[in-house]
C-alpha positions as CSV (number, residue, x, y, z in Angstrom):
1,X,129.0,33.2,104.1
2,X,131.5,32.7,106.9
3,X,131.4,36.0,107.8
4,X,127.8,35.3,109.2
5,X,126.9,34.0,112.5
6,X,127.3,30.3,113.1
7,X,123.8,28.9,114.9
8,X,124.7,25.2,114.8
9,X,128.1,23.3,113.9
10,X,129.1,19.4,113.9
11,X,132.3,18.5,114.0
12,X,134.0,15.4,113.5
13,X,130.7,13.2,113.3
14,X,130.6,9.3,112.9
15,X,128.1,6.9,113.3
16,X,127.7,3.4,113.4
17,X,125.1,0.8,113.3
18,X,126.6,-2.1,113.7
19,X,128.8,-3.2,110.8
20,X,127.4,0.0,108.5
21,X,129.1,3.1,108.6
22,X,126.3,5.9,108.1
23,X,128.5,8.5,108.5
24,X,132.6,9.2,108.1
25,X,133.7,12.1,110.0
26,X,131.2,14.8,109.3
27,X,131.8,18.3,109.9
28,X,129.5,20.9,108.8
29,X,128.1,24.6,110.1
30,X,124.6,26.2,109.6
31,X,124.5,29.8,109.6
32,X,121.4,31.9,110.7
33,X,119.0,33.3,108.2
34,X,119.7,30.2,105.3
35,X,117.5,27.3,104.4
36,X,120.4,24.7,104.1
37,X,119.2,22.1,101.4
38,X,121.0,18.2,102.3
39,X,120.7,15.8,99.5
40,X,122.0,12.1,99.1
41,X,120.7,8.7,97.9
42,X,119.1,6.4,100.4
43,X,121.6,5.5,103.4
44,X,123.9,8.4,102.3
45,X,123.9,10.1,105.8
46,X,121.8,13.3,105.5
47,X,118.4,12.0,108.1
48,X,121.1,10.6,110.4
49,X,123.3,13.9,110.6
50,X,119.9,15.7,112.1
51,X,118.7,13.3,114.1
52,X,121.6,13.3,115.9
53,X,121.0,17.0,116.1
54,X,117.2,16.9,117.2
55,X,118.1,14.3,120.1
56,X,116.5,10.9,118.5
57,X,120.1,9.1,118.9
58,X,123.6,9.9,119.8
59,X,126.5,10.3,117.9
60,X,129.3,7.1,117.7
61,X,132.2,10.1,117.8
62,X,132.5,13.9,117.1
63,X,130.9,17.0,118.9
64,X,127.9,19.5,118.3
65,X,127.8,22.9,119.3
66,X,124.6,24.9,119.2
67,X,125.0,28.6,119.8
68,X,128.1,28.6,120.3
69,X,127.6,25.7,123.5
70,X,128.3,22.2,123.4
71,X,125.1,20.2,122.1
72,X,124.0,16.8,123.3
73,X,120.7,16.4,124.1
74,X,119.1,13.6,125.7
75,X,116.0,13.1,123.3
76,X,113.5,14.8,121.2
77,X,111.8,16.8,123.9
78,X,114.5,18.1,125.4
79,X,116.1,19.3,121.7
80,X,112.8,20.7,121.1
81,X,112.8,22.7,124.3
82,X,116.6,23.8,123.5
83,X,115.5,25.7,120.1
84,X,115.9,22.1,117.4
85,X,113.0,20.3,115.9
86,X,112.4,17.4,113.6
87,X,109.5,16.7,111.4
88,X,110.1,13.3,110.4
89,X,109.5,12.1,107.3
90,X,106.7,8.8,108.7
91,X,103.8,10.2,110.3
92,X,105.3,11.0,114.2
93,X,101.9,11.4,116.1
94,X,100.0,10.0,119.2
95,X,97.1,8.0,118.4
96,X,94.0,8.1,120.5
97,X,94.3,11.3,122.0
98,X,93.2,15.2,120.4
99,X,94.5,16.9,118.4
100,X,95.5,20.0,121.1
101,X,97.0,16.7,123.2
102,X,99.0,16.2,119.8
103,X,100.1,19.9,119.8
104,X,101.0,19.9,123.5
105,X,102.6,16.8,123.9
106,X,105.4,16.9,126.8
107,X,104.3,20.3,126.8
108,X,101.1,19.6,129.6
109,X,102.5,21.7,132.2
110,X,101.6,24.9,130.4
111,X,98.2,24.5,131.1
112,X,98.3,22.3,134.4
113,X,97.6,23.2,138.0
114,X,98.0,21.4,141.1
115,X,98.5,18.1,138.9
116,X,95.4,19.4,136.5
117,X,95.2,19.6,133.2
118,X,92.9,22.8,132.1
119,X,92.0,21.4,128.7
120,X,89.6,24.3,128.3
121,X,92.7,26.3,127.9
122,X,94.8,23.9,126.1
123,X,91.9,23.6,123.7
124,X,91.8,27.6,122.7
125,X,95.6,27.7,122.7
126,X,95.9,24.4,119.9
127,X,93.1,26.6,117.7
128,X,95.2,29.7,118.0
129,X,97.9,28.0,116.9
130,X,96.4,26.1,114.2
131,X,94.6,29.0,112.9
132,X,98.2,30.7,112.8
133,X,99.4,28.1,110.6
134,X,96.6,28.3,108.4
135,X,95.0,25.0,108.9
136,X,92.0,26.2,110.8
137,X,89.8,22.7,109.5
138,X,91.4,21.0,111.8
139,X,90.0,21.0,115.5
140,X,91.6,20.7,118.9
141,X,88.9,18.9,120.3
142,X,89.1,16.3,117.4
143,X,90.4,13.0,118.1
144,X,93.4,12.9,116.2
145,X,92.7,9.3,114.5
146,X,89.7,11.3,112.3
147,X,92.5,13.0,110.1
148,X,94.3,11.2,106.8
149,X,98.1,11.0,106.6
150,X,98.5,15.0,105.5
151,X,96.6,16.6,108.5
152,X,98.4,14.4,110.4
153,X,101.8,15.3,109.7
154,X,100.4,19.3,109.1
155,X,99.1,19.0,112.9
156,X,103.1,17.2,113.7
157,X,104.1,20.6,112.0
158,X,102.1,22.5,114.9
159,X,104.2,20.6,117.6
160,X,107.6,21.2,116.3
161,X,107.4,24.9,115.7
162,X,106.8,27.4,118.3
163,X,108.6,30.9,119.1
164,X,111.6,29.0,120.6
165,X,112.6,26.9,117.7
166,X,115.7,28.3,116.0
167,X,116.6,25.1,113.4
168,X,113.5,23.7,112.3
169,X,114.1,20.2,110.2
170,X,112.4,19.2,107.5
171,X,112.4,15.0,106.6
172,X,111.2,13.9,103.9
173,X,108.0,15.9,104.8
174,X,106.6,17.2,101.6
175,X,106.4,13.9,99.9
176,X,103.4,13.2,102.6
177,X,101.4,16.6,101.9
178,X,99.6,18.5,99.0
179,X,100.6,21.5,97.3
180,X,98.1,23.6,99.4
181,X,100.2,21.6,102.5
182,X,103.3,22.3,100.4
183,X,102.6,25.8,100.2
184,X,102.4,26.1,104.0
185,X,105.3,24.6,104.6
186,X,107.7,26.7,102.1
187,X,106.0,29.6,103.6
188,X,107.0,28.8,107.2
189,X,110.3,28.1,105.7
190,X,111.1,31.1,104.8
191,X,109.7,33.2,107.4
192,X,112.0,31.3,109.6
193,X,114.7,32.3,107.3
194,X,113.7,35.8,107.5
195,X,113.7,36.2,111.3
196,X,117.4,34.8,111.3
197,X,116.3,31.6,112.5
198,X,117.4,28.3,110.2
199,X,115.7,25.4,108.6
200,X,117.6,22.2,107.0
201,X,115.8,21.3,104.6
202,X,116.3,17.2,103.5
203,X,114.0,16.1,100.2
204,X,115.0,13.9,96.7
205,X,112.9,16.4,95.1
206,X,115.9,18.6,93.3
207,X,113.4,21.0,92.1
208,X,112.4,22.0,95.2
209,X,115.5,22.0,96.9
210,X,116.8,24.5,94.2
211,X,114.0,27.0,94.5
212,X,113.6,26.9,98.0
213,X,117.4,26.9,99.6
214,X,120.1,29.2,99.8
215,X,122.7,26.5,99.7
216,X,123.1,23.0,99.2
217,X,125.2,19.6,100.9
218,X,125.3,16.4,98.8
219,X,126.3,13.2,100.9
220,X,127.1,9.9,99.4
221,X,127.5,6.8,101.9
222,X,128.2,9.1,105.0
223,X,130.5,11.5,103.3
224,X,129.8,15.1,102.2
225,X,131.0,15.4,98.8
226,X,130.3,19.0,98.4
227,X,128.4,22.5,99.1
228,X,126.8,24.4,96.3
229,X,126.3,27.8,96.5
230,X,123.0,29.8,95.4
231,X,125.1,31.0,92.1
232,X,125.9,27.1,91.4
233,X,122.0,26.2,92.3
234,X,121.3,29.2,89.8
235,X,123.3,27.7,87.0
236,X,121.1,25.7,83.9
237,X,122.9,22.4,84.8
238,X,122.3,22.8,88.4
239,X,120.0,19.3,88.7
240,X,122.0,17.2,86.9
241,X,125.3,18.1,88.5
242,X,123.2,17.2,92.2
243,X,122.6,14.3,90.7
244,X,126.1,13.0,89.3
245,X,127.1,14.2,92.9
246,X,124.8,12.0,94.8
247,X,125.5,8.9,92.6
248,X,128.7,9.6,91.5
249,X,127.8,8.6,87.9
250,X,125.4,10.2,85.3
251,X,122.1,8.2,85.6
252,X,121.9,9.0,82.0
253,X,118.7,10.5,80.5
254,X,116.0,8.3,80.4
255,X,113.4,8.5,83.2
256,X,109.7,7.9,82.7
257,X,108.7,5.7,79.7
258,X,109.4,6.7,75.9
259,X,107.1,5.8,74.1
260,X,103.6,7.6,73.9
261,X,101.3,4.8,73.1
262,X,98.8,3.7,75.3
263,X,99.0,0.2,75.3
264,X,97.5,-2.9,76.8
265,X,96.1,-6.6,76.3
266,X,92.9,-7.1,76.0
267,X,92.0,-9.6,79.2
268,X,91.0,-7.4,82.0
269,X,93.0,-8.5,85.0
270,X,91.1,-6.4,87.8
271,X,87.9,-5.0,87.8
272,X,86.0,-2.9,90.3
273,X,82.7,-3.3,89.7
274,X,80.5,0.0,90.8
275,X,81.8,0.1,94.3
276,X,80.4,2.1,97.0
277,X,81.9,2.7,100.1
278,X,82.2,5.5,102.8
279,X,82.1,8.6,100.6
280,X,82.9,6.8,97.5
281,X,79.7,6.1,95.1
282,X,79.3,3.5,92.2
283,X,83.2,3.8,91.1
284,X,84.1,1.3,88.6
285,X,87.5,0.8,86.9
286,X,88.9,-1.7,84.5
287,X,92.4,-3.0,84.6
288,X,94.1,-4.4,82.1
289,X,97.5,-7.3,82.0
290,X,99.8,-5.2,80.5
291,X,98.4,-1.7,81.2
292,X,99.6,0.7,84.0
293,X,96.5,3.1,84.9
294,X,97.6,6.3,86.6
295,X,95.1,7.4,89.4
296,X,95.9,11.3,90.9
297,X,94.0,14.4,92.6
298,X,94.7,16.2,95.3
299,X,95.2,14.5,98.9
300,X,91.7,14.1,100.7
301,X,90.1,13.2,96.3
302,X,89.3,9.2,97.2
303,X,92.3,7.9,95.0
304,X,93.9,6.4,98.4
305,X,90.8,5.0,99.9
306,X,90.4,3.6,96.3
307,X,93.4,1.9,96.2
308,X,92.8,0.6,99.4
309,X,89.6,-1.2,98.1
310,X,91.3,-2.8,95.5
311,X,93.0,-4.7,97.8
312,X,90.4,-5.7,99.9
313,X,91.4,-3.5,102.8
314,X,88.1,-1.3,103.0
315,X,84.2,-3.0,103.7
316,X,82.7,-2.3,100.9
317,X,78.4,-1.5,100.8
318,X,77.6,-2.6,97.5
319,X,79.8,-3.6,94.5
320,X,82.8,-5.7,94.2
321,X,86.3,-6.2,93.4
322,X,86.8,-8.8,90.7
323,X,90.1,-11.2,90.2
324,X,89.3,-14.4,87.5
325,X,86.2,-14.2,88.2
326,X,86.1,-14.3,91.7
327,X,85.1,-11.5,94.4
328,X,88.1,-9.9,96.6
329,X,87.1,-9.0,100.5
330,X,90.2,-9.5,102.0
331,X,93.8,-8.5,101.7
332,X,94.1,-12.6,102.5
333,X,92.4,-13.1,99.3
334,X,93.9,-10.9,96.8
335,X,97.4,-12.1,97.9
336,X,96.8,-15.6,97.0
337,X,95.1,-13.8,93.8
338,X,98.3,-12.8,92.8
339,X,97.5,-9.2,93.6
340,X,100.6,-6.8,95.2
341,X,99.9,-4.0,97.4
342,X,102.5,-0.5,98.1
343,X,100.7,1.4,101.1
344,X,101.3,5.1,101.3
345,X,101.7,4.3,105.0
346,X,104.6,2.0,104.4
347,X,104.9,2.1,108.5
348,X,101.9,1.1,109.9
349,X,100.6,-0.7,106.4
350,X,103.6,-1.5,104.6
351,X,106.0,-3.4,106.8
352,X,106.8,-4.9,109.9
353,X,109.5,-2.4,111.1
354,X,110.7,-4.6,114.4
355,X,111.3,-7.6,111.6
356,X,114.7,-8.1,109.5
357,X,114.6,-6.8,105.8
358,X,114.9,-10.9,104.8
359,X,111.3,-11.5,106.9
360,X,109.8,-8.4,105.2
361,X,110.5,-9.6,101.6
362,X,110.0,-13.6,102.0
363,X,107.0,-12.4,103.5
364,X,104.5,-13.0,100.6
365,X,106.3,-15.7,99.0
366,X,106.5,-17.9,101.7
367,X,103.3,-20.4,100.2
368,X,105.4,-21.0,97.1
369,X,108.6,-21.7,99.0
370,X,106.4,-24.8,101.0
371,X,107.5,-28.2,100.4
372,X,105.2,-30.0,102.0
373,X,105.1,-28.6,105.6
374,X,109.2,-27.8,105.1
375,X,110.4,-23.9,104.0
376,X,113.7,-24.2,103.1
377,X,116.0,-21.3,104.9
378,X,118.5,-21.5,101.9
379,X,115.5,-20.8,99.1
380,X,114.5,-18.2,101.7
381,X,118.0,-16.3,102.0
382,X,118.7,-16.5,98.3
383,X,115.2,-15.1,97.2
384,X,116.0,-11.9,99.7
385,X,119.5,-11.3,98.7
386,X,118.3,-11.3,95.1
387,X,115.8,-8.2,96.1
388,X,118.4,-6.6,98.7
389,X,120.9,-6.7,95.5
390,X,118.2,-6.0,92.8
391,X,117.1,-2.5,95.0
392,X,120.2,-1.7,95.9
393,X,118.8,-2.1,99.9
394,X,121.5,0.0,102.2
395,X,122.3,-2.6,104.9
396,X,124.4,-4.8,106.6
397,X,122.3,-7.8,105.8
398,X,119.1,-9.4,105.6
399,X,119.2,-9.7,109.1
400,X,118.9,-6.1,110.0
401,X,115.9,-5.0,111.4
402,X,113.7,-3.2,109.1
403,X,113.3,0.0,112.1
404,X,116.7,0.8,111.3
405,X,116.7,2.0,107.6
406,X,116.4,5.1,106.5
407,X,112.6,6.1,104.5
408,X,114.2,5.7,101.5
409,X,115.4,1.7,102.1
410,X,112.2,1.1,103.7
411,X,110.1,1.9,100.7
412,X,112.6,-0.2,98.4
413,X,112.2,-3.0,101.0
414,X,108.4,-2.6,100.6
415,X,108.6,-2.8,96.7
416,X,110.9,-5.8,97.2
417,X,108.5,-8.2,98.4
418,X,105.9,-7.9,95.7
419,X,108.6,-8.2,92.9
420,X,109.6,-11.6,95.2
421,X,106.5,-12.0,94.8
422,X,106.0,-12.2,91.2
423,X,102.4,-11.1,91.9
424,X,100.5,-10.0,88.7
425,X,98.2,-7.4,89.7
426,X,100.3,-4.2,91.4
427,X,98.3,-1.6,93.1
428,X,101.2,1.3,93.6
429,X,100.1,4.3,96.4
430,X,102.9,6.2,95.9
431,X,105.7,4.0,95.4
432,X,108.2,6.4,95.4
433,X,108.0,8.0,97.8
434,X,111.2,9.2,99.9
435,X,113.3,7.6,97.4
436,X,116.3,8.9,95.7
437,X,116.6,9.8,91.8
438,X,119.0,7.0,91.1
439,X,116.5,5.0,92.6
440,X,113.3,6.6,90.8
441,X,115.0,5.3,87.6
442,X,115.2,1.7,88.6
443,X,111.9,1.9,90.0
444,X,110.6,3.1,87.0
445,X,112.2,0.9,84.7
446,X,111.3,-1.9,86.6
447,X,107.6,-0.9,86.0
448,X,108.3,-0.8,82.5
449,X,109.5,-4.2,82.9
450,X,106.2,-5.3,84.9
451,X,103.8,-3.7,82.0
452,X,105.9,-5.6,79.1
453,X,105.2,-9.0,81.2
454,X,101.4,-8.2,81.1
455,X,101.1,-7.4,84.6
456,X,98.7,-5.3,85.4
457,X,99.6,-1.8,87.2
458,X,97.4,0.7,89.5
459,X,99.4,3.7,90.1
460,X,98.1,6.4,92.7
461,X,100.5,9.3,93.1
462,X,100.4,13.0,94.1
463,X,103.0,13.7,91.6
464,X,101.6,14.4,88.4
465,X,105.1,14.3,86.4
466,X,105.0,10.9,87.4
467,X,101.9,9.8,86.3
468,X,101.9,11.6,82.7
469,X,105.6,9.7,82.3
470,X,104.5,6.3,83.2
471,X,100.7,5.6,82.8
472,X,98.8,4.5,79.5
473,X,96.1,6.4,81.0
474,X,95.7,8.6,83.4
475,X,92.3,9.0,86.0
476,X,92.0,12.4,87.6
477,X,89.8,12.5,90.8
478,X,88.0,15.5,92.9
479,X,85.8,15.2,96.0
480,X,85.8,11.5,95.7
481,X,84.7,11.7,91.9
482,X,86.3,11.0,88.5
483,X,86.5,14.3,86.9
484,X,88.5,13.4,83.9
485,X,90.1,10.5,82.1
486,X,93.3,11.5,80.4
487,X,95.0,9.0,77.5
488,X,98.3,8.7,77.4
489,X,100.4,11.6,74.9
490,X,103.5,13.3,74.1
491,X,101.5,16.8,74.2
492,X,100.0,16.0,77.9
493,X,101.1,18.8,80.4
494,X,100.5,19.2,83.8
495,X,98.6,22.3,83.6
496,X,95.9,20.0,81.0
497,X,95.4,18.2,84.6
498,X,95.6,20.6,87.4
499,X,92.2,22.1,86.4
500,X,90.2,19.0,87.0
501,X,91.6,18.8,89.7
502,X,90.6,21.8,92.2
């Protein structure tokens, strides 16, 4: 390996934010030609290293070099231009523009003269290039707000990667796309790879970091433990050793639920009632306190927009959603319900990102903290430190701004404030997303908790393994219709599933 060319090198990294140390003196060198896998728990280092790289922030101490030249850019644009780009792992585009305004973003003079903008031309060049990437459904002229979360970050994929980029990185990104997104993605990948260019590739999913990379980096808390070679990846213990190494302890081997019973009490605790809405006809579901009904299908099936409903969020034409008896229209109402709600779109839905982590969790919780017109700070402080403790939130302390976490934090931090909470209805759209294994396992136990309680639990999730290990039973959609209701069993396999589902 060290006989091949060096394309990119840190040396001596740290970084600071404030009192947290994200990472301790980091060296490490990417070589052309290799898709370099970095794994680490939440906070352990690995999104900071490369946005430092990509230009989003500067190193505290230490040195880049990038071609053999000293690296520092001064922000995303400029590292773009230089050869590095970041897909992040949130959704990173411009609202209220096109999508070929998306695609050429700080890229305008291409097509300008005399101060004009040809858009006729930038138009044919954003279909070129989305009809390269094999995404032709999507259209320049489109306003980019008309596209869900996965075209979204498909058309951020468009931006990053042109001819010039050498190091392409890859956030987080998969956990926001399909397989067929998935597919276009790993394909990229590797034809990078294969013209000597090089992709660092960042993901909690061990799988596919161990069919997809040459080599892999585990951090824990801003120090790289080690690098595994493609003839350690290749070994039959290779996952759980990445996993002792990002912990530093076995997490044991319970995961998803053990027993195979599907299971509930009989009082239904949320019903929606033949609700129509948008492309969504007549869709009923019962809920029941103590149940946890898995909802998946492909992205683009309805399970999201369902979810959404549930919670009051989308104006429904006829139907209802039903909690004791009464009729839910508002996200307003099905709080005070008791009803908990984990947006896919954690940014923009999920949290308020220029708040502290303590703000984010009282949030909900604040009505039964009241006495009389008086919230005390102390009941305040102590409920948030219980959560910040219980999730193992990577911080500083309940003070620290929300913006500043890593994906990973910011999703516990979402879960967080419904367990505050204590609400008794959870509707779950992808709750674990961007989090770590170590973290998966506390999530999930802690769901197992929640059904034993009675609460009742709506899990949407583009991960089947996750569904068939946690749900009593399992709702399959396609083209915005139920296609097949699975019960939970030990004999349940994905491959039962995937043909409902395409």
């Amino acid at each position: 390996m060290e006989n091949r060319e060096v394309l990119f090198e840190v040396i001596h990294m740290h970084k600071a934010f404030g009192p947290t140390i994200a990472l301790k003196d980091v060296s490490l060198k990417l070589f052309r030609g290799e898709i370099r896998g970095l794994v680490g728990e939440n906070g352990s280092g690995k999104s900071t290293i490369m946005s430092i790289a990509a230009g989003m922030q500067p190193p505290s101490s230490g040195e880049m070099r990038f071609k053999g030249e000293p690296w520092s850019p001064a922000g995303m644009v400029q590292a773009q231009r230089g050869g590095i780009a970041m897909i992040l792992q949130e959704a990173n585009t411009i609202p209220g523009v096109s999508v070929a305004q998306n695609i050429f973003a700080g890229r305008e003079d291409e097509f300008s003269r005399f101060g004009m903008v040809n858009m006729k031309k930038m138009y044919q060049a954003a279909d070129r290039v989305l009809e390269k990437f094999g995404i032709a459904h999507i259209h320049s002229r489109d306003t980019i707000d008309k596209y869900n979360f996965e075209d979204r970050k498909l058309i951020e994929i468009t931006r990053c990667v042109n001819d010039d980029t050498e190091i392409l990185v890859v956030d987080e990104t998969t956990t926001a796309l399909s397989q067929q997104g998935r597919e276009i993605l790993y394909k990229l990948m590797h034809d990078m790879a294969e013209r000597g260019k090089s992709v660092v590739f960042i993901s909690h999913d061990i799988d596919e970091i161990l069919l997809h990379c040459d080599v892999v980096t585990v951090l824990r808390d801003g120090d790289i433990i080690d690098h595994l070679s493609r003839e350690a990846m290749n070994a039959p213990d290779a996952a759980k050793t990445i996993r002792y190494l990002m912990v530093g302890r076995d997490i044991g081997e319970k995961y998803y639920r053990e027993d195979f019973t599907p299971s509930c009490q009989e009082e239904v605790a949320l019903e929606l009632k033949n609700i129509s809405f948008g492309p969504i006809r007549d869709f009923s579901l019962q809920l029941h306190k103590g149940e946890i009904v898995g909802m998946g299908g492909l992205s683009g099936c309805g399970m999201h927009e369902i979810g959404r409903a549930a919670y009051g969020l989308e104006r429904l034409e006829q139907g209802g959603v039903i909690r004791n008896g009464k009729e839910i229209k508002s996200p307003l109402q099905a709080i005070q319900s008791g009803i908990g709600y984990i947006s896919k779109n954690r940014d923009t839905e999920a949290l308020i990102l220029n708040g502290s982590i303590g703000d984010n969790i009282v949030l909900p919780s604040l009505p039964s903290l009241e006495h009389g017109t008086f919230i005390s700070p102390g009941a305040e402080h102590k409920l948030a430190d219980r959560e910040i403790e219980a999730f193992r939130i990577k911080c500083g302390s309940r003070k620290q701004y929300v913006s500043t976490l890593s994906g990973g934090n910011k999703q516990k931090v979402s879960f967080a404030k419904w367990s505050a909470k204590g609400s008794d209805v959870l509707i779950m759209d992808c709750p674990t997303r961007g989090v770590d294994v170590g973290v998966k396992q506390a999530m999930y136990s802690l769901i197992e908790e929640m059904k034993a309680q009675g609460k009742a639990i709506l899990m949407i999730s583009e991960e089947l393994a996750e569904l068939i290990g946690m749900a009593d039973r399992l709702i399959i959609l396609k083209d915005f219709q139920v296609t097949k209701t699975f019960q939970r069993s030990p004999d349940l396999k994905e491959t039962d599933i995937i043909e409902y589902m395409v």
